[in-house]
Every structure is written in structure tokens, then in C-alpha cells.
mmCIF file as Biopython writes it, N, C-alpha, C and O atoms, coordinates in Angstrom:
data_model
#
loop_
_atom_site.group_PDB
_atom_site.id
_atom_site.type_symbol
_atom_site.label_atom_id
_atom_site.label_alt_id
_atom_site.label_comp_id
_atom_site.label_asym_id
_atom_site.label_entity_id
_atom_site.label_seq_id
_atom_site.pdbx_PDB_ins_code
_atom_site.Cartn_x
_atom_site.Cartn_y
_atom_site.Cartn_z
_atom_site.occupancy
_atom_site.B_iso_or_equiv
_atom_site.auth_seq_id
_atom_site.auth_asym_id
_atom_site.pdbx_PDB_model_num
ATOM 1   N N  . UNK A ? 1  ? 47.757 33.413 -18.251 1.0 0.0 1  A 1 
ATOM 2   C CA . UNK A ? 1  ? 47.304 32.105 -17.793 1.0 0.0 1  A 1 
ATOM 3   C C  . UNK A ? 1  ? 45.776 32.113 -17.686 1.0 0.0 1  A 1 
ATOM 4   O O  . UNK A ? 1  ? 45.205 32.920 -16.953 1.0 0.0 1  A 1 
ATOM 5   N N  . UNK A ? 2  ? 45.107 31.194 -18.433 1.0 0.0 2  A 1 
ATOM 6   C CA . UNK A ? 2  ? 43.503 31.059 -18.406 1.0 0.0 2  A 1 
ATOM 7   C C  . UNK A ? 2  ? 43.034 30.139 -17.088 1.0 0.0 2  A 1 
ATOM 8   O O  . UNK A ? 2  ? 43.843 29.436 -16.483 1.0 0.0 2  A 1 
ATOM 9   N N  . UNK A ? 3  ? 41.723 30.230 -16.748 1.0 0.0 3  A 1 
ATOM 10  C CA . UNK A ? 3  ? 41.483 29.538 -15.987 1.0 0.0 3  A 1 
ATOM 11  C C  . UNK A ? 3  ? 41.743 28.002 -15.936 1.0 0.0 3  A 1 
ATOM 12  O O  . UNK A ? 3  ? 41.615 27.525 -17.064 1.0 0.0 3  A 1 
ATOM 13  N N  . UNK A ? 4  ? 41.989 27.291 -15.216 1.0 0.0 4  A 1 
ATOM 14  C CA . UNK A ? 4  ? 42.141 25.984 -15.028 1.0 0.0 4  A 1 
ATOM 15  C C  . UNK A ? 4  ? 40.957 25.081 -15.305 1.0 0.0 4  A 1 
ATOM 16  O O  . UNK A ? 4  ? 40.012 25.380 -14.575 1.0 0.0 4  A 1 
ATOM 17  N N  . UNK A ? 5  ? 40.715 24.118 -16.089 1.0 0.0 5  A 1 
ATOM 18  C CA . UNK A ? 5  ? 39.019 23.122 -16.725 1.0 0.0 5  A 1 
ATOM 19  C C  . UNK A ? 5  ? 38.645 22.965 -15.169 1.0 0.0 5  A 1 
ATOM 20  O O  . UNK A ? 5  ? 37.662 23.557 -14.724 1.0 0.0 5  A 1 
ATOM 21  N N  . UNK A ? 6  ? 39.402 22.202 -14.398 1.0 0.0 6  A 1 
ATOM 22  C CA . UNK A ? 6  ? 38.763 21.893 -13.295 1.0 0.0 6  A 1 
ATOM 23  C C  . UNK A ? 6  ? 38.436 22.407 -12.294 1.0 0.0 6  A 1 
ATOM 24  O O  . UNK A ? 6  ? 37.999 21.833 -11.296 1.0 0.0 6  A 1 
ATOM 25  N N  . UNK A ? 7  ? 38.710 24.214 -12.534 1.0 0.0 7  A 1 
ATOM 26  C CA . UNK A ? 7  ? 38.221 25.082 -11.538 1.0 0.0 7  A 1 
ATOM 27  C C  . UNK A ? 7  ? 36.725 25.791 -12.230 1.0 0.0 7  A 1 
ATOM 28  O O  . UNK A ? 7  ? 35.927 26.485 -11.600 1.0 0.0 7  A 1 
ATOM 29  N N  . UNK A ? 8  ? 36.614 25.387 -13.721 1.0 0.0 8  A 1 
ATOM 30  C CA . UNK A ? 8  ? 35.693 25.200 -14.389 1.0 0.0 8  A 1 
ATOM 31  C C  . UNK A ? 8  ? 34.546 24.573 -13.644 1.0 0.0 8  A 1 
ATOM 32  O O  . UNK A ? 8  ? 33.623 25.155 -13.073 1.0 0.0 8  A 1 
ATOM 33  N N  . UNK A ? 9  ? 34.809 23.067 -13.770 1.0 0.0 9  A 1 
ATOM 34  C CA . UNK A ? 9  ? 34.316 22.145 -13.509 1.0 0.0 9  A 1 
ATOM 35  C C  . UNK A ? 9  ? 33.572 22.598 -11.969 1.0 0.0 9  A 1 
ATOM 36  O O  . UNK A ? 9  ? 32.392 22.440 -11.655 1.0 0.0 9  A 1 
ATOM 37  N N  . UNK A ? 10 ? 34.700 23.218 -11.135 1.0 0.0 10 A 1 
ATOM 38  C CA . UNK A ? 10 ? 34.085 23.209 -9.930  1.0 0.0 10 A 1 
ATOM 39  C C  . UNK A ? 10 ? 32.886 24.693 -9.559  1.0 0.0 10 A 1 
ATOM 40  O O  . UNK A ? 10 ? 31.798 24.505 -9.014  1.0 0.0 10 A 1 
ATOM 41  N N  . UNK A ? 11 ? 33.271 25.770 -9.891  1.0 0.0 11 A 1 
ATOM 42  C CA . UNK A ? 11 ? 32.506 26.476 -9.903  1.0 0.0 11 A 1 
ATOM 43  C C  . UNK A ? 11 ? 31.239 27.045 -10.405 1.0 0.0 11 A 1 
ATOM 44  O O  . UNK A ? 11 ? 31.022 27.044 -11.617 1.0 0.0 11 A 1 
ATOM 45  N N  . UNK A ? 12 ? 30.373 27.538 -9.554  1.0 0.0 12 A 1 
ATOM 46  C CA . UNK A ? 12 ? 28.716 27.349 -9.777  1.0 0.0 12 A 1 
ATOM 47  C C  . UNK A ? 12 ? 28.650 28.808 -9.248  1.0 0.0 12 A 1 
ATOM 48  O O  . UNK A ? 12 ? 29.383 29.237 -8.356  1.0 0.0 12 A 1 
ATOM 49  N N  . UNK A ? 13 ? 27.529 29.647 -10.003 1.0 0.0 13 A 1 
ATOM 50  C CA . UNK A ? 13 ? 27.028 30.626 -9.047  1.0 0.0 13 A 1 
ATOM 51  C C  . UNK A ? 13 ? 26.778 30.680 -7.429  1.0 0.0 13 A 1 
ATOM 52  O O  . UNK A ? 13 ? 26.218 29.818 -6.752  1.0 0.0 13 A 1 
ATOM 53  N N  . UNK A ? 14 ? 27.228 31.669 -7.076  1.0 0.0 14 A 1 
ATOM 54  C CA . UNK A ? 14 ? 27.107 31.725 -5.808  1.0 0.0 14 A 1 
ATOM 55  C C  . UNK A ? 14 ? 25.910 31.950 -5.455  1.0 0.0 14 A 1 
ATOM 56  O O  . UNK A ? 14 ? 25.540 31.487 -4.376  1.0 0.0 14 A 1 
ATOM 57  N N  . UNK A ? 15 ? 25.065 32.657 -6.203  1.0 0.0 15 A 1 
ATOM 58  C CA . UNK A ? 15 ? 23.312 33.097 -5.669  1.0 0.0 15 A 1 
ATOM 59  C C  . UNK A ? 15 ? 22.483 31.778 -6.218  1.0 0.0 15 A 1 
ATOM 60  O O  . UNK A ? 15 ? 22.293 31.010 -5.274  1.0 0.0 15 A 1 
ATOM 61  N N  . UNK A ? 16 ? 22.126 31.458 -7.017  1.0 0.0 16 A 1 
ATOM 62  C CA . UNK A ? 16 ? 21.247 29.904 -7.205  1.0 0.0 16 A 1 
ATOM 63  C C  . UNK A ? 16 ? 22.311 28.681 -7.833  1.0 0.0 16 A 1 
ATOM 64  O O  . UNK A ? 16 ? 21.992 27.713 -8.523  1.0 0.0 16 A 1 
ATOM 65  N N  . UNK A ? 17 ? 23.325 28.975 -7.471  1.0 0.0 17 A 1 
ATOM 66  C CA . UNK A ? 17 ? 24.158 27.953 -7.884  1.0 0.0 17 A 1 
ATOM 67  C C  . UNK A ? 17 ? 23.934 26.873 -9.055  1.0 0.0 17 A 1 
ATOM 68  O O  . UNK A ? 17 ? 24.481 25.772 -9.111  1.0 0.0 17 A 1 
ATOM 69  N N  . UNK A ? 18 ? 23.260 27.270 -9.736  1.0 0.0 18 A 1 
ATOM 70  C CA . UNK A ? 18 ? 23.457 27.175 -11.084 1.0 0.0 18 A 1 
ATOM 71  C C  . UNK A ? 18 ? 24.997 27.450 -12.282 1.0 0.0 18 A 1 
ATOM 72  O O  . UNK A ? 18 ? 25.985 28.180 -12.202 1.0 0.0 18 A 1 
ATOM 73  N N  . UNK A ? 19 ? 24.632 26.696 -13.058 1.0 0.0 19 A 1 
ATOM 74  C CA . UNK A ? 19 ? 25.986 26.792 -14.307 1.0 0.0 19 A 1 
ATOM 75  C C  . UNK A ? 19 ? 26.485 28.207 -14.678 1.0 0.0 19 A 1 
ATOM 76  O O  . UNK A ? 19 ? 25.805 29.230 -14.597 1.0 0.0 19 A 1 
ATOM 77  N N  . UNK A ? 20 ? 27.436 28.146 -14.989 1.0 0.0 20 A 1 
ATOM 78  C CA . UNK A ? 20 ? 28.359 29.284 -15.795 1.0 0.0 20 A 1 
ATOM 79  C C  . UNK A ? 20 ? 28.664 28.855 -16.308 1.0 0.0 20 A 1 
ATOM 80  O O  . UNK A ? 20 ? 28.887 27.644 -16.295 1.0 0.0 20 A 1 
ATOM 81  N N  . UNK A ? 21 ? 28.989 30.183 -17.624 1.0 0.0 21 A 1 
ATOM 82  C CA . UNK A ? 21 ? 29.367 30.366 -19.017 1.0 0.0 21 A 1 
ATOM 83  C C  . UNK A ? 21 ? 30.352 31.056 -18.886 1.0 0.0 21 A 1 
ATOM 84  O O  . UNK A ? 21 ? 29.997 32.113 -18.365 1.0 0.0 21 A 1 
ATOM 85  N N  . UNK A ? 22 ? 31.902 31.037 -19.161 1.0 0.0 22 A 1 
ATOM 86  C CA . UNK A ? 22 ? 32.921 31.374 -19.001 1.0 0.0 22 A 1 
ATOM 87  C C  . UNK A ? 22 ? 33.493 32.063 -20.238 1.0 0.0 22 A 1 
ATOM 88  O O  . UNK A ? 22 ? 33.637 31.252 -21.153 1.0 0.0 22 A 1 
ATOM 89  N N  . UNK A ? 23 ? 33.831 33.197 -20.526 1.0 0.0 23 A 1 
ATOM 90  C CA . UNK A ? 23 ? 34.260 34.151 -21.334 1.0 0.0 23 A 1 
ATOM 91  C C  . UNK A ? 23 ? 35.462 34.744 -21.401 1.0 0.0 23 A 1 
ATOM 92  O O  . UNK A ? 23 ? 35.645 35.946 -21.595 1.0 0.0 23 A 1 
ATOM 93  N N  . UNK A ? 24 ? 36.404 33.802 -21.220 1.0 0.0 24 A 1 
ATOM 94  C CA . UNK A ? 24 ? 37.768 34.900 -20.283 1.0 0.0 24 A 1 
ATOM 95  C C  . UNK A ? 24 ? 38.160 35.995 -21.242 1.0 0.0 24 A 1 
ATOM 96  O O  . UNK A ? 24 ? 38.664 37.029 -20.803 1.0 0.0 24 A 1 
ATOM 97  N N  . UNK A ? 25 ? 37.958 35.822 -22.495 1.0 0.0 25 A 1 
ATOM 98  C CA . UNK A ? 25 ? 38.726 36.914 -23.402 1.0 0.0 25 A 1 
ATOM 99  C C  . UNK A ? 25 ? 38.240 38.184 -22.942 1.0 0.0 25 A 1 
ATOM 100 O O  . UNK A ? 25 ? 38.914 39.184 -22.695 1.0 0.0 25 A 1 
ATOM 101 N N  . UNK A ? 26 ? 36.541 37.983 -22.822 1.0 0.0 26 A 1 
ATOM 102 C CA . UNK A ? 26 ? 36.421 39.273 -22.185 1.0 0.0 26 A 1 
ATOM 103 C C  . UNK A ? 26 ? 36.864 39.226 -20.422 1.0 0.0 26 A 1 
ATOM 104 O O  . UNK A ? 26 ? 36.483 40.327 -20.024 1.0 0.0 26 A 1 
ATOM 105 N N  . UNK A ? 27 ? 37.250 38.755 -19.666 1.0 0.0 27 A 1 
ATOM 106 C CA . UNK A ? 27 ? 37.323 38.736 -18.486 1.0 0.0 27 A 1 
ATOM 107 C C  . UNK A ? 27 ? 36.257 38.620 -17.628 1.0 0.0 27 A 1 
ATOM 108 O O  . UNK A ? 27 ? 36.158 39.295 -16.603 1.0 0.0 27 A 1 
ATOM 109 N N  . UNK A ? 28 ? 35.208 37.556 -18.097 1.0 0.0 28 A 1 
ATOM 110 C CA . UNK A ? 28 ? 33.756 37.506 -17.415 1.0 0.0 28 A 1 
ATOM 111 C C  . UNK A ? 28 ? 33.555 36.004 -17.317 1.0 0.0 28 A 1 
ATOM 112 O O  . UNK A ? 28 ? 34.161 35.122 -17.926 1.0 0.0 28 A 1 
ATOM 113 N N  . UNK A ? 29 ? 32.271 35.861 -16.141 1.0 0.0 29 A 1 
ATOM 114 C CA . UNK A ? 29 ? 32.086 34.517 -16.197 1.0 0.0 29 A 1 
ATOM 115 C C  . UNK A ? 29 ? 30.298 35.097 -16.409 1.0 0.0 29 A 1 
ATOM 116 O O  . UNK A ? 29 ? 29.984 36.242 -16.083 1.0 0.0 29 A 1 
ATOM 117 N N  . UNK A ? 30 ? 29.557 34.375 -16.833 1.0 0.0 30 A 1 
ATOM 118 C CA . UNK A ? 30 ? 28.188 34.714 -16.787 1.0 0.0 30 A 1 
ATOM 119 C C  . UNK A ? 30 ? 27.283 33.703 -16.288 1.0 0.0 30 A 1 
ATOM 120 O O  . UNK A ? 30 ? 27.482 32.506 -16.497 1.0 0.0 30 A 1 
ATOM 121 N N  . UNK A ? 31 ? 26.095 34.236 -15.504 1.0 0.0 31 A 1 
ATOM 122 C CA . UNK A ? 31 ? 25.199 33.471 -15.023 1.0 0.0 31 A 1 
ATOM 123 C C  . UNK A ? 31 ? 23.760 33.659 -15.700 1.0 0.0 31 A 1 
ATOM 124 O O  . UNK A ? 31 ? 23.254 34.748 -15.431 1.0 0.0 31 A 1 
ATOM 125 N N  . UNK A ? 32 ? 22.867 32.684 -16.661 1.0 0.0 32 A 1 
ATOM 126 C CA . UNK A ? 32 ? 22.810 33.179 -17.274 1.0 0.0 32 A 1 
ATOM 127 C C  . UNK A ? 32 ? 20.961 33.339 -16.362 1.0 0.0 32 A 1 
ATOM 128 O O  . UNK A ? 32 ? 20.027 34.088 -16.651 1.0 0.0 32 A 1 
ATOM 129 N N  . UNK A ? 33 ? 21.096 32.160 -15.116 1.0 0.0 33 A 1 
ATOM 130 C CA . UNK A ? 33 ? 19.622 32.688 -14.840 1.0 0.0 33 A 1 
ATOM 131 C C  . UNK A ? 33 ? 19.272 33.701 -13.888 1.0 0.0 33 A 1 
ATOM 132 O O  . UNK A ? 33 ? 18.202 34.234 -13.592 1.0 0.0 33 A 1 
ATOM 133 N N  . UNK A ? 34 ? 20.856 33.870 -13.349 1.0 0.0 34 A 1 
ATOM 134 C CA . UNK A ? 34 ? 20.924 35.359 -12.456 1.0 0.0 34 A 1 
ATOM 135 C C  . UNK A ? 34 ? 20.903 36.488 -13.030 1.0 0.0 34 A 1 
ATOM 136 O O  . UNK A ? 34 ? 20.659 37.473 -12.332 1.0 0.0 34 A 1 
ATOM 137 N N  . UNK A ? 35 ? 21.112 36.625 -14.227 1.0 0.0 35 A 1 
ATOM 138 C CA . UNK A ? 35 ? 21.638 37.319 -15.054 1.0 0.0 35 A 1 
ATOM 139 C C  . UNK A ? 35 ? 22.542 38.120 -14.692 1.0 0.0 35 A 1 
ATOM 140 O O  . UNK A ? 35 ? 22.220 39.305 -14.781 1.0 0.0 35 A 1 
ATOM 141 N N  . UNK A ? 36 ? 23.813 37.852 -14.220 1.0 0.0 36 A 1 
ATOM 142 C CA . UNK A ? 36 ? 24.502 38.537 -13.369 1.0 0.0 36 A 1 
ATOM 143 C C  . UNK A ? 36 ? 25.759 38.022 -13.844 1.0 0.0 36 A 1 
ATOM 144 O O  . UNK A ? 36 ? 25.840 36.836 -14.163 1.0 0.0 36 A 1 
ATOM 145 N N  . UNK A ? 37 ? 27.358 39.276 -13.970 1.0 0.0 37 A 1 
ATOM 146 C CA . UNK A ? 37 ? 28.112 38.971 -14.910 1.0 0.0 37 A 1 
ATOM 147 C C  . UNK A ? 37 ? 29.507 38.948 -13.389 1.0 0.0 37 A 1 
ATOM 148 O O  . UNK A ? 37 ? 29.636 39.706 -12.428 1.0 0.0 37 A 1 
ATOM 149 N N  . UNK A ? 38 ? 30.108 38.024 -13.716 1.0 0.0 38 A 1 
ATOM 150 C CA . UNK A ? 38 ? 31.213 38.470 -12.525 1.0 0.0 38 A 1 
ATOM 151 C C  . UNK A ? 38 ? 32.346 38.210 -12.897 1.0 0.0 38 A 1 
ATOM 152 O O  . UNK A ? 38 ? 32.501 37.226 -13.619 1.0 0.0 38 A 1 
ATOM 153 N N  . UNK A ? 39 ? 33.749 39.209 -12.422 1.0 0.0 39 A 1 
ATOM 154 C CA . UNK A ? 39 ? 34.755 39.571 -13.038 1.0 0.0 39 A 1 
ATOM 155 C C  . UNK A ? 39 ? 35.602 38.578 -13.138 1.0 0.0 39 A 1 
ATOM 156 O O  . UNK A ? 39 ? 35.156 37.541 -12.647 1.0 0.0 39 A 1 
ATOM 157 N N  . UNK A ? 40 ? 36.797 38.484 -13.648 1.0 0.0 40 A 1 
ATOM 158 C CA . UNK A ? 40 ? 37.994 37.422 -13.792 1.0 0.0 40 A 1 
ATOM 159 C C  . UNK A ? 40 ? 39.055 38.734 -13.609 1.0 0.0 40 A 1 
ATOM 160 O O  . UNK A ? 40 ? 38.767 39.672 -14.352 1.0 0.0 40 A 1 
ATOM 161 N N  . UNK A ? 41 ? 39.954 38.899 -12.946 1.0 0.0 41 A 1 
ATOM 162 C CA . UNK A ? 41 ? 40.704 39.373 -12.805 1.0 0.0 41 A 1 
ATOM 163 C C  . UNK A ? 41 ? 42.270 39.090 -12.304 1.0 0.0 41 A 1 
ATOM 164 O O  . UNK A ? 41 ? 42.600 38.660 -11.199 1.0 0.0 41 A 1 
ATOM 165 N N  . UNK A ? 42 ? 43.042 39.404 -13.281 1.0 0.0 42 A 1 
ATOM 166 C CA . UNK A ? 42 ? 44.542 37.997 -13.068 1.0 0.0 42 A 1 
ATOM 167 C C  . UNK A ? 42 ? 44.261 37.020 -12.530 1.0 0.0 42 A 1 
ATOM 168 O O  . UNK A ? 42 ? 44.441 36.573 -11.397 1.0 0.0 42 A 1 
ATOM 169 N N  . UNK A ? 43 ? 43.676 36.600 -13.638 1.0 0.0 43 A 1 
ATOM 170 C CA . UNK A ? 43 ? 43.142 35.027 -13.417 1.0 0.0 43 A 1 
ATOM 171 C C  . UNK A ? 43 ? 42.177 34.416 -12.291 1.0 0.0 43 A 1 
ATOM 172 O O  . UNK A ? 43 ? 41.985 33.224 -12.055 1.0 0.0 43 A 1 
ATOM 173 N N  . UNK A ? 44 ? 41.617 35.538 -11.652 1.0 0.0 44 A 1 
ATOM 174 C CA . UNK A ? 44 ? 41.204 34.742 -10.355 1.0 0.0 44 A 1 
ATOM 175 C C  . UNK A ? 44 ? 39.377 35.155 -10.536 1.0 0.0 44 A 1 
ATOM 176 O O  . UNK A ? 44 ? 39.011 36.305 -10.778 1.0 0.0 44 A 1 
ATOM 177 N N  . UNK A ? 45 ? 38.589 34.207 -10.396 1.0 0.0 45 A 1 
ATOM 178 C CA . UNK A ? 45 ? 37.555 34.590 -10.453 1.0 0.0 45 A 1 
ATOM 179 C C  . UNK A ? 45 ? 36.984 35.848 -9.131  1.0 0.0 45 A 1 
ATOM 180 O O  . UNK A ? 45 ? 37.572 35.887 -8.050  1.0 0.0 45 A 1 
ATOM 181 N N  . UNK A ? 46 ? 36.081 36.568 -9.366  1.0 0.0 46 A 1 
ATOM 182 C CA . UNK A ? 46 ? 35.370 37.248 -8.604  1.0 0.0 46 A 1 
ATOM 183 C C  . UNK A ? 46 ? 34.086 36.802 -8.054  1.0 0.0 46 A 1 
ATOM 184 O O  . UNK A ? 46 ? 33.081 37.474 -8.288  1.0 0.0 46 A 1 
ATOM 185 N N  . UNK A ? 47 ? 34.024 35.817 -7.401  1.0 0.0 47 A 1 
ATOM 186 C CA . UNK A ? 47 ? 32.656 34.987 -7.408  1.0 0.0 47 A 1 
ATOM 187 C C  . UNK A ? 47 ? 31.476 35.819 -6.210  1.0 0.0 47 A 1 
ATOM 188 O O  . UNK A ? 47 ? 30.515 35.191 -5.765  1.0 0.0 47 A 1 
ATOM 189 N N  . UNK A ? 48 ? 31.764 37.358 -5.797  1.0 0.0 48 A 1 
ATOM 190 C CA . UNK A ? 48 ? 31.046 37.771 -4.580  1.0 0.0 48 A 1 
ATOM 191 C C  . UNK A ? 48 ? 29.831 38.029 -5.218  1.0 0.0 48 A 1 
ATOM 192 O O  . UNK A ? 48 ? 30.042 38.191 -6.420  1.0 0.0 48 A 1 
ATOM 193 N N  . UNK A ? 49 ? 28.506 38.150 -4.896  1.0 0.0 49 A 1 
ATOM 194 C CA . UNK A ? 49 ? 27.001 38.608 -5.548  1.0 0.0 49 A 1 
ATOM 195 C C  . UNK A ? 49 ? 27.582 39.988 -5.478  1.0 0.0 49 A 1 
ATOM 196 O O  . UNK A ? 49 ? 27.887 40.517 -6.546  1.0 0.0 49 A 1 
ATOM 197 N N  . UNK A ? 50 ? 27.802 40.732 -4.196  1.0 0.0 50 A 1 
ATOM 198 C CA . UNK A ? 50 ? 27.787 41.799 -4.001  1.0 0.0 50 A 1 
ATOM 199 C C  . UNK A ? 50 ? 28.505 42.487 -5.469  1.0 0.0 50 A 1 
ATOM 200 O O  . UNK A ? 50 ? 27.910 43.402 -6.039  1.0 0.0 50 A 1 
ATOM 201 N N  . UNK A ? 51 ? 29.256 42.185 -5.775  1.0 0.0 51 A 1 
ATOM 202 C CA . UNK A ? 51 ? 30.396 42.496 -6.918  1.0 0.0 51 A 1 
ATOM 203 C C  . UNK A ? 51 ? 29.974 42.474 -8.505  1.0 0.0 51 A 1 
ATOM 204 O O  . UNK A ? 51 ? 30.528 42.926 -9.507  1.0 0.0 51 A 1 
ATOM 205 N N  . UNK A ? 52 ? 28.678 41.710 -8.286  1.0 0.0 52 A 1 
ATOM 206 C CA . UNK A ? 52 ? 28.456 41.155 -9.642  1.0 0.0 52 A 1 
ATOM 207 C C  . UNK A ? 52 ? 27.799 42.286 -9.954  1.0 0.0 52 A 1 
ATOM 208 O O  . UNK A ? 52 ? 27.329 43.068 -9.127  1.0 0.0 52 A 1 
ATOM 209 N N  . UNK A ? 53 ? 27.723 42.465 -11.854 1.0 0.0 53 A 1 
ATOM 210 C CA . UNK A ? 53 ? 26.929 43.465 -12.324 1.0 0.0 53 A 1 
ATOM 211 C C  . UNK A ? 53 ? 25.742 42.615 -13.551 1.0 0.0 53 A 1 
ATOM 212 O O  . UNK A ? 53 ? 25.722 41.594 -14.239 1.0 0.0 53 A 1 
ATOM 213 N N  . UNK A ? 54 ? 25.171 43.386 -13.358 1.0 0.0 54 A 1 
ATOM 214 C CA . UNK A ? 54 ? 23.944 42.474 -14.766 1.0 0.0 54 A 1 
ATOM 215 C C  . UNK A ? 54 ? 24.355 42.420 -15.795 1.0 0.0 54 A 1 
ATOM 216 O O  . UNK A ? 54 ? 25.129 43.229 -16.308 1.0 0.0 54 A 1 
ATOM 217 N N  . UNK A ? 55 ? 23.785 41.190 -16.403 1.0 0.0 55 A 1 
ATOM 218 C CA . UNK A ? 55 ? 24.011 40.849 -17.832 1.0 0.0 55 A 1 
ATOM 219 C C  . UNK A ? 55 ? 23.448 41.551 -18.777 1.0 0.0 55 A 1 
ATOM 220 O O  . UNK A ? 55 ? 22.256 41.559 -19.087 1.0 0.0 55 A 1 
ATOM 221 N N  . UNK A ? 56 ? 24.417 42.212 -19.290 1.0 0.0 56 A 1 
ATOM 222 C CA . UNK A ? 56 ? 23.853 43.011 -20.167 1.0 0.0 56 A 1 
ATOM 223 C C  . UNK A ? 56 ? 22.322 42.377 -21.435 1.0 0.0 56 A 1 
ATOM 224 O O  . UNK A ? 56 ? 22.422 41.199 -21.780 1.0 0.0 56 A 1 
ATOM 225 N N  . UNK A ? 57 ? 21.308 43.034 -21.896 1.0 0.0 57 A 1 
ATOM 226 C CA . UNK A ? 57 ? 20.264 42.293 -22.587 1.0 0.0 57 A 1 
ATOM 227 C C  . UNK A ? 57 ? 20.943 42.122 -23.877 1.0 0.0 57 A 1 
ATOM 228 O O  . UNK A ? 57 ? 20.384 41.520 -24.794 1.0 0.0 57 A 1 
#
């Protein structure tokens, strides 16, 4: 089961709350001015900063 559009719709970075770019195949959502990558895991986003890892260059 992929994420839902309107949980899309609703979610924003948690650190400058800015847009995401959603990737589920790989299991990532990306931020792209945090540069900070955060997990999807059975379906459920991982939205903590603490958790997040950098976007790879």
C-alpha cells in the first residue's frame, strides 16, 4: 500500500516546513532545502529531524 495523495498533500518538512519530494519505491521522502532524507517504513512516514539522514549530493 503506497502513501495516500492527501497525506501527500498534507505533509511538509518538519524543520522549515517546506515541500517534499516523495520517492516511495525507494522508501524516502526528500527535503530538498534541508537536504535531509526521511524514511517511509510500512507505509508510514518517518517525519522526526532527529531520524532524518542527508541527502545524499
Amino acid at each position: 500500500m503506497a502513501l495516500s495523495e492527501e497525506l501527500k498533500k498534507l505533509l511538509v518538512c518538519p524543520k522549515c516546513k517546506g515541500e517534499l519530494t516523495f520517492h516511495e519505491e525507494k522508501g524516502e521522502i526528500h527535503c530538498k532545502a534541508c537536504k535531509l532524507v526521511y524514511a517511509i517504513q510500512d507505509d508510514i512516514p518517518i517525519m522526526l529531524i532527529d531520524e532524518a539522514r542527508p541527502l545524499p549530493a
